[in-house]
C-alpha positions as CSV (number, residue, x, y, z in Angstrom):
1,X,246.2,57.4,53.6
2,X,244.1,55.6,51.2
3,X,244.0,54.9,47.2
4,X,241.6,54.7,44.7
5,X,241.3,52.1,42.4
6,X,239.0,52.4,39.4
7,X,237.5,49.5,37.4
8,X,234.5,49.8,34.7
9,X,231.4,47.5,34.9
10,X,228.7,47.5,32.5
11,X,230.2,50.7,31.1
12,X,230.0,52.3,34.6
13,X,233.1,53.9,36.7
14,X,233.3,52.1,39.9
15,X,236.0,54.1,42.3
16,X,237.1,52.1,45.6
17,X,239.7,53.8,48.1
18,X,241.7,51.3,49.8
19,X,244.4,51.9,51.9
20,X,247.7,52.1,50.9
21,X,249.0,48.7,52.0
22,X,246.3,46.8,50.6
23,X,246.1,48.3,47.1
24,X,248.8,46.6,45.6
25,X,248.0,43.1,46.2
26,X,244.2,44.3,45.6
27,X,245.7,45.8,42.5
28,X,247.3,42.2,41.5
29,X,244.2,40.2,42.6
30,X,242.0,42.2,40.4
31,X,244.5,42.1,37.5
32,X,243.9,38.5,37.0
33,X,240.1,38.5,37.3
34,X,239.2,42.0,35.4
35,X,240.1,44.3,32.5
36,X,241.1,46.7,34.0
37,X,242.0,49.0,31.1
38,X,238.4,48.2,30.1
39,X,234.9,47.9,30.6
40,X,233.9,44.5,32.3
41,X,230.5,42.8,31.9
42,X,228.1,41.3,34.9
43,X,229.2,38.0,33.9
44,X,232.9,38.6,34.4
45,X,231.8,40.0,37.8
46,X,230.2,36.9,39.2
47,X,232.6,34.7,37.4
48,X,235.0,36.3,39.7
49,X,233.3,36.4,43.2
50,X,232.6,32.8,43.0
51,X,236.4,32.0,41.9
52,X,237.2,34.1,45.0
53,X,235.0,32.5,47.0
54,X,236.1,29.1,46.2
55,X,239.6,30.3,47.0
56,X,238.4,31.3,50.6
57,X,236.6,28.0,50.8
58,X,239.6,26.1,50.2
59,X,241.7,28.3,52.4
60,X,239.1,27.8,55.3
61,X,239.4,23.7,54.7
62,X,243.0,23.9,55.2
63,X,242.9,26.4,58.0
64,X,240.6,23.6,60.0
65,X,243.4,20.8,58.8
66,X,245.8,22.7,60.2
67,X,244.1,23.3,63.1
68,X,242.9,19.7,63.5
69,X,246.3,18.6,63.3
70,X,247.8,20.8,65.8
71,X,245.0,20.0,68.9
């Protein structure tokens, strides 16, 4: 099964099905980078990929600490 989550850039509808285990942390995640009531801009957009991207940076320099540590 899968659900669809909706969110508004540059005055667009964007629908994304996920499945159903993922969409409520997606759900969550998105909460805190988006309107999601609204309509988001392009600048909101990137603003967001590169917070998300620094979070998986910082997840992957722990991941290797971790790693490092247990070898």
């Amino acid at each position: 099964m899968s659900k669809k989550i909706v969110l508004h850039v540059n005055g667009r509808r964007f629908d994304v099905d996920v499945e159903d285990d993922f969409a409520p942390f997606l759900e969550e995640e998105m909460s805190k980078d988006f309107n999601v009531d609204g309509n988001n801009d392009l600048k909101r957009m990137l603003h967001a990929y590169v917070k998300k991207t620094h979070e998986l940076f910082i997840q992957e320099k722990e991941i290797q600490r971790i790693y490092t540590n247990i070898s």
